[in-house]
C-alpha positions in Angstrom: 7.7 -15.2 -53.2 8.6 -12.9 -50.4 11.9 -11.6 -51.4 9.9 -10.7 -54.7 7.5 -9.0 -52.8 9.6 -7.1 -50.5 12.0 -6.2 -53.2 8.5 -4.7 -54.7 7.6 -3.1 -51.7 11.4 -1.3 -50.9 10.9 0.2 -54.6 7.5 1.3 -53.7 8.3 3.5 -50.7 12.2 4.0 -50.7 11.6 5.3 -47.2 15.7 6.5 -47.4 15.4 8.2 -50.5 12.5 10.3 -49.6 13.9 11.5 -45.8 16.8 12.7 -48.1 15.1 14.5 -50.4 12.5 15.9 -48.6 15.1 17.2 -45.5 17.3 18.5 -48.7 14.1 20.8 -49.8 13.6 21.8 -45.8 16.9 23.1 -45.8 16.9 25.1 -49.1 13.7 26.6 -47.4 15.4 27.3 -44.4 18.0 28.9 -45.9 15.9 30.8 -48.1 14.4 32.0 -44.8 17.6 33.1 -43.1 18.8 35.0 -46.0 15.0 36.7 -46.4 15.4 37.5 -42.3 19.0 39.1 -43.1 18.0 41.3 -46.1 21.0 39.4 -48.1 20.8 38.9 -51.8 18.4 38.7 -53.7 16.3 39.4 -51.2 17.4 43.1 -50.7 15.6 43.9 -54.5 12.9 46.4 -54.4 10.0 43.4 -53.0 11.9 40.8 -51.3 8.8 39.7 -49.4 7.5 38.1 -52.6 10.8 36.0 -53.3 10.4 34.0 -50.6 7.3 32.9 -51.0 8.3 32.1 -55.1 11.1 30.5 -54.6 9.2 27.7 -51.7 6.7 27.1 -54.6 9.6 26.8 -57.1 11.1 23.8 -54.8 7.6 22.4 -54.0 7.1 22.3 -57.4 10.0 20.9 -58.4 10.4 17.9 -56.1 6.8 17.1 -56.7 7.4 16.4 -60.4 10.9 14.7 -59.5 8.6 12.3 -57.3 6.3 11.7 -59.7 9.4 11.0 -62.5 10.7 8.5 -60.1 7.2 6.7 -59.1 6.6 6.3 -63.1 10.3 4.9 -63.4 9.5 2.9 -60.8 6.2 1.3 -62.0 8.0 0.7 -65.4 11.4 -0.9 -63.9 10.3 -4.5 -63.6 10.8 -6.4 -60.3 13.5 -9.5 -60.5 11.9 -12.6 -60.9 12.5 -16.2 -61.8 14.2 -16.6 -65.0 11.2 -17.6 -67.9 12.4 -20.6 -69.9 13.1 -20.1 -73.1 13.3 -22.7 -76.2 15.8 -25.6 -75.8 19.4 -25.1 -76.7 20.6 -27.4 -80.0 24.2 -27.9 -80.3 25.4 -27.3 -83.9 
């Protein structure tokens, strides 16, 4: 009962998975920022203070409905349990 429960629970939060994802948006944010700061393409087009701000809503957006992809998968993957027996086996 507890290994099913904790196998339920490490599917639930994936604690791993979502540092990774979430520090790989920080960093795509970051860099979005340095390249803003340094007038380097694309941000040396004719408004480059509105890119920024697009492109952090583009990756906010993104990762939110990547996480909510993966939660459904994960509520429809069905956690291990014992095998269910099934109708006895006749030699023939």
């Amino acid at each position: 009962m507890v290994v099913v429960v904790s196998a339920g629970l490490r599917q639930l939060f994936r604690r791993g998975e979502n540092r990774v994802r979430a520090s790989s948006v920080l960093m795509a944010i970051q860099g979005g920022i340095v390249g803003w700061n340094s007038g380097s393409a694309p941000y040396d087009g004719v408004n480059p203070s509105a890119l920024p701000a697009s492109r952090t809503e583009e990756l906010a957006g993104s990762e939110a409905g990547e996480w909510a992809a993966a939660r459904r998968f994960a509520s429809q993957t069905p956690v291990p349990g014992p095998p269910v027996p099934g109708p006895p086996v006749t030699g023939g």
